[in-house]
C-alpha positions as CSV (number, residue, x, y, z in Angstrom):
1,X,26.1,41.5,-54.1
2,X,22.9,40.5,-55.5
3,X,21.7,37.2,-54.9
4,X,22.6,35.2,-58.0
5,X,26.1,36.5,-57.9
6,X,26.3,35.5,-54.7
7,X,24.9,31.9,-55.3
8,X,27.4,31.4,-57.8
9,X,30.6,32.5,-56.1
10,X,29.0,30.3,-53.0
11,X,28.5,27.2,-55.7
12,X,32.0,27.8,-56.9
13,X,33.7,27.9,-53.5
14,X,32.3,24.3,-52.9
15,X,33.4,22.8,-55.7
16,X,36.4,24.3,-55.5
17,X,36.4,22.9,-51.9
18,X,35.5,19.8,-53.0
19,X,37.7,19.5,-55.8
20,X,40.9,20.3,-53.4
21,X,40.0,17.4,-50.9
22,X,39.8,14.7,-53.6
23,X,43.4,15.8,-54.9
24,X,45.1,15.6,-51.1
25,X,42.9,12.5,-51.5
26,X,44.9,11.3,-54.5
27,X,48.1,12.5,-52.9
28,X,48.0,10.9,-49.7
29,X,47.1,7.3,-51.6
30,X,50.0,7.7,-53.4
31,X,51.9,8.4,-50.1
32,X,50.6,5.5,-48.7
33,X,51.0,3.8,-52.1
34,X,54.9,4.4,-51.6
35,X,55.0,3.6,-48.2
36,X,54.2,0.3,-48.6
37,X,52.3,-0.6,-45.7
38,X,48.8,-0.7,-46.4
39,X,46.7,-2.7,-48.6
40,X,44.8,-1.1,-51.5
41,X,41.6,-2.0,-49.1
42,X,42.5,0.4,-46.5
43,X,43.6,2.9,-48.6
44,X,40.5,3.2,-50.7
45,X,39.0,3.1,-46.8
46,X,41.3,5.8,-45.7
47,X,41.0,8.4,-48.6
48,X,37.4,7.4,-49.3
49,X,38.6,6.8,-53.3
50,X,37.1,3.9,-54.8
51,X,39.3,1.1,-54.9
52,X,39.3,1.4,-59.0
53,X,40.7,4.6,-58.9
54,X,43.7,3.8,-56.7
């Protein structure tokens, strides 16, 4: 592969990457949102979302 290609497909992957952790994000704050047991504090803590967002 030449080296643009492969500095896009490498770009990609991380932001694919990083797009993927901020939805389990989301999905465990709304696990924990169900649950019950935590405060929005500690979720926001625990997911690293800001506290606006959950």
């Amino acid at each position: 592969m030449c080296e643009f290609t492969e500095r896009i497909f490498s770009e990609g992957k991380a932001e694919g990457r990083a797009e993927g952790e901020v939805s389990a994000n989301y999905a465990a704050a709304k696990r924990m949102l169900l649950k019950g047991n935590n405060s929005l504090q500690d979720i926001a803590e625990f997911t690293n979302l800001p506290l606006s967002k959950i």
